[in-house]
N, C-alpha and C positions, 0 to 999 in steps of 0.2 A: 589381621588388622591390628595396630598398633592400640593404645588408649588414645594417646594424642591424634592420630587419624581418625580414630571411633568419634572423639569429638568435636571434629572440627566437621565430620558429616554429621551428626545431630544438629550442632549452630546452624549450618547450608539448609538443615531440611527443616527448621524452625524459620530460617527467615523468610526462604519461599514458601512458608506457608502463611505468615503473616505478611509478603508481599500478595499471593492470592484471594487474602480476605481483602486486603485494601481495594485492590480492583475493584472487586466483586462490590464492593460496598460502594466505591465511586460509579460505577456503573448503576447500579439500581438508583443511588441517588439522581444520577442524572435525567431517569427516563423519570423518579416521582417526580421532579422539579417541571417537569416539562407539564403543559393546559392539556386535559383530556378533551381534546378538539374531535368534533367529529370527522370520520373520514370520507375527505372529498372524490369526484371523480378521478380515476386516475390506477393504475397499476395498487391493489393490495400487497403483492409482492413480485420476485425478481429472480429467477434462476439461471447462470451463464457458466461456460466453461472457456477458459481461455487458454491459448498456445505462445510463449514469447520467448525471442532465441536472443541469445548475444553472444558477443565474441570480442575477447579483447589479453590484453599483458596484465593492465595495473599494474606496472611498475616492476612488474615481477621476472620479465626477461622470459617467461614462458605464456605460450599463447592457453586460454581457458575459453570453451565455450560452453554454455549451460544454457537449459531448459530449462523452462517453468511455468508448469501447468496448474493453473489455477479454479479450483472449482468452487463459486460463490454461490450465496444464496441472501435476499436481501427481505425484508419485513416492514410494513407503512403501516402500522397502527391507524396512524391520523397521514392530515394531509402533509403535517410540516416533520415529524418524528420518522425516524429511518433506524432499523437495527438489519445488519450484516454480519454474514460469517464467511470467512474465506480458508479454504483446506487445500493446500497446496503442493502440488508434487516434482521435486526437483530432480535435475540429473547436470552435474559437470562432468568437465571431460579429466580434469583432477582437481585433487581435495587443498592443492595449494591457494584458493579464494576460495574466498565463505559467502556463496551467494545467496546467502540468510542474512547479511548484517544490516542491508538499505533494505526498508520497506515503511514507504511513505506515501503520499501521493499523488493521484495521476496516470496511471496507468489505462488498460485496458478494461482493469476487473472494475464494477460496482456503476457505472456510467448511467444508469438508467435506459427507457428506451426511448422517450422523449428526446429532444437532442438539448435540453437542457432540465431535466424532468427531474423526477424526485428520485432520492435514493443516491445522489450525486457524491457516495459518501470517500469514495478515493483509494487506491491503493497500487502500490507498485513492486515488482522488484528488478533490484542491479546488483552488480557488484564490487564488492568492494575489495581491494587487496590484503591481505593477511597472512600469518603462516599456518598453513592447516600440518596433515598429520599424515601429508606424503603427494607424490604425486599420482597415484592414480583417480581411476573414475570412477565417482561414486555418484547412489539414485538415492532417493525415498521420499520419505515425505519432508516436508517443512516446517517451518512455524506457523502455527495455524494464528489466524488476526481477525480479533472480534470487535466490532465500532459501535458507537452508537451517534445518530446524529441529529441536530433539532436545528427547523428554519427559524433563526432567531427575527428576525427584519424579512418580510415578506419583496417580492419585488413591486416596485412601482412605478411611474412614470418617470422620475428624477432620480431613485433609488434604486441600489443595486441589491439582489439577497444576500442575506449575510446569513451563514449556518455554523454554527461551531458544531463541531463533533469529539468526541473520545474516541480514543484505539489500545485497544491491549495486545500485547503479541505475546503467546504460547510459547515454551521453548520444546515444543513438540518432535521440532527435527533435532537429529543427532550430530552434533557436535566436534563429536570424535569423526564424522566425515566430513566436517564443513557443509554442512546441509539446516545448518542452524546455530542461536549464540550460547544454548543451554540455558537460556536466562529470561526470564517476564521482562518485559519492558512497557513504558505507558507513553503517549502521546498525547496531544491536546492540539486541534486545528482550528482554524478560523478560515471558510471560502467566501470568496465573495462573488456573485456572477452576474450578469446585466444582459438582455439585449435591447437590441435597437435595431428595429425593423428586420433584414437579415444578417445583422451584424452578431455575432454572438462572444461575448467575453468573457474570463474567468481568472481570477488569482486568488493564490492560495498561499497562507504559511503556515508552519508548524512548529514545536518542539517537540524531542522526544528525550525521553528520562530511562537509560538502560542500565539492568543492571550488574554487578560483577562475575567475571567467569575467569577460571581459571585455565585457561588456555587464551583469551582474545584480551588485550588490553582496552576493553571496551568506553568509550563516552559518551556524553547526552552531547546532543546534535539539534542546531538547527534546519530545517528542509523547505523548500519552498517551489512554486510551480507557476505559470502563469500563461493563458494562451487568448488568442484572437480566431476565428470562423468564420465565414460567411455559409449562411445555407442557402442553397440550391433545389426548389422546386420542392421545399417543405420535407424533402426524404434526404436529401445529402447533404453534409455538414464536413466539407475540409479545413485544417485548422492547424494552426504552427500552436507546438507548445515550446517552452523552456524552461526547463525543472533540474532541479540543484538541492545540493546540501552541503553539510559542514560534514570534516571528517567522520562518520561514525566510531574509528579505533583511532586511538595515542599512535601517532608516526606517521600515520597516512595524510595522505590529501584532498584538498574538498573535489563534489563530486557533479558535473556538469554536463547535460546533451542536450542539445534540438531533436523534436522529436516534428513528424510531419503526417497527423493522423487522421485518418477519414472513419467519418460515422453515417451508418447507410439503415436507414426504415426501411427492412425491405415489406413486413407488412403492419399493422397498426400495433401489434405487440409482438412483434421481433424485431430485431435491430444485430446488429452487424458494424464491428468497428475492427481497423486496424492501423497498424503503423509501422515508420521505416524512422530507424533513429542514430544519430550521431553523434556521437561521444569528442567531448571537447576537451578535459582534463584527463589527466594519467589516471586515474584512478574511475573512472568511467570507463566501459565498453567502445570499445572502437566502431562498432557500429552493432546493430540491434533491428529487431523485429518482431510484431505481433499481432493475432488477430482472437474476436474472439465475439460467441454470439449470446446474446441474451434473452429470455422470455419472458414476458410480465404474463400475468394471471390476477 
């Protein structure tokens, strides 16, 4: 190793570590800020594993299909405060997309079991085009993503809830297969969600603040989600989503699908959701699927 290489890895391992206090510190601030509300009826916490497939170019002239298995677990202090951990395990069919770079939300993982219930804290992944480090197939694990989230505005009769949340992403997965960005990145959401009678709604947007790698020409990105439901007989919840974002990398383009998802109570603390999804933009999955089950305690 060169001097000049020695330290430009010292600077890299200096500022990821003064990016890891800041999280760390933005996160605990967030949960003191929050009312130590006592905890209402209602799931204490949330544990789900989820299965979701896609297959698409991105622009890239070669077809990629990747897994992504998500195993969550979620925490309700009180009735409106929610903490989430998601440990994620990936497999493309090559390392030319980096199916680590979108993770926003909306997805499968964190839904609660309510069909509009606590814990509603969000998370997804897609892919996005990029050049990885060859074409074969690589597995492992992913970027693990940790959130925190508080019902700011409760729901009411003319008022919809409003929940901001925080999200930190781990650069847990490896890089060098395209299974991750090498990089912390930070988020900041705002959902809002409403029903009315069986009618159920939700829209959601975000930012995210990523940061530099030396292999992904990475940028901060806007992401956002939005869907409508009707439930059925108090157990079943069908529901068109639409969730999008800005390019996450320099050169790419933003990122868009319908998704068409059903959420099934199959008893008063499980719950069962999945979905068929179609990709609208180049740089989106051609088409997509997933399912995945969850248990409150």
């Amino acid at each position: 190793m060169t001097v000049e290489t020695g330290r430009l890895h010292r600077m890299e391992m200096v500022r990821t570590s003064d990016r890891l206090r800041r999280m760390s510190c933005l996160l605990a601030a967030f949960a003191l800020s929050c009312p130590a509300l006592a905890h209402a009826a209602g799931p204490l916490a949330t544990v789900g594993v989820g299965f979701e497939f896609a297959s698409g170019t991105y622009g890239t002239g070669h077809r990629t299909e990747s897994v992504y298995v998500p195993l969550t677990a979620a925490y309700y202090p009180t009735d409106r405060l929610a903490f989430s951990l998601e440990i994620p395990f990936l497999y493309q069919s090559n390392s030319q997309v980096n199916t680590g770079l979108f993770t926003g939300a909306g997805s499968t993982a964190m839904h609660g079991m309510s069909m509009m219930g606590p814990g509603t804290l969000g998370s997804t992944s897609s892919s996005s085009s990029t050049a990885g480090s060859g074409g074969s197939a690589e597995s492992g694990l992913g970027d693990m993503i940790a959130k925190a989230g508080y019902v700011l505005v409760p729901e009411g009769d003319y008022k919809p809830k409003i929940r901001p949340y925080l999200q930190v992403k781990f650069p847990t997965g490896d890089q060098n297969k395209a299974l991750g960005t090498g990089t912390f990145s930070e988020s900041i959401f705002v959902e809002l969600s409403k029903q009315l009678g069986n009618w159920y709604s939700f829209a959601e947007t975000g930012y995210t603040f990523q940061g530099s790698s030396s292999r992904i020409a990475l940028k901060n990105y806007l992401s956002y989600d939005a869907g409508i439901g009707y439930g059925i007989a108090d157990s079943f919840l069908p529901m068109v989503i639409v969730k999008g974002s800005g390019a996450p990398v320099a050169g790419s383009g933003d990122l868009l699908e319908v998704r068409l998802k059903l959420k099934y109570l199959a008893t008063q603390s499980t719950g069962i959701e999945g979905y068929l999804a179609k990709g609208i933009t180049t740089n989106s999955p051609d088409y997509g699927s997933g399912l995945a089950v969850f248990h409150d305690f």
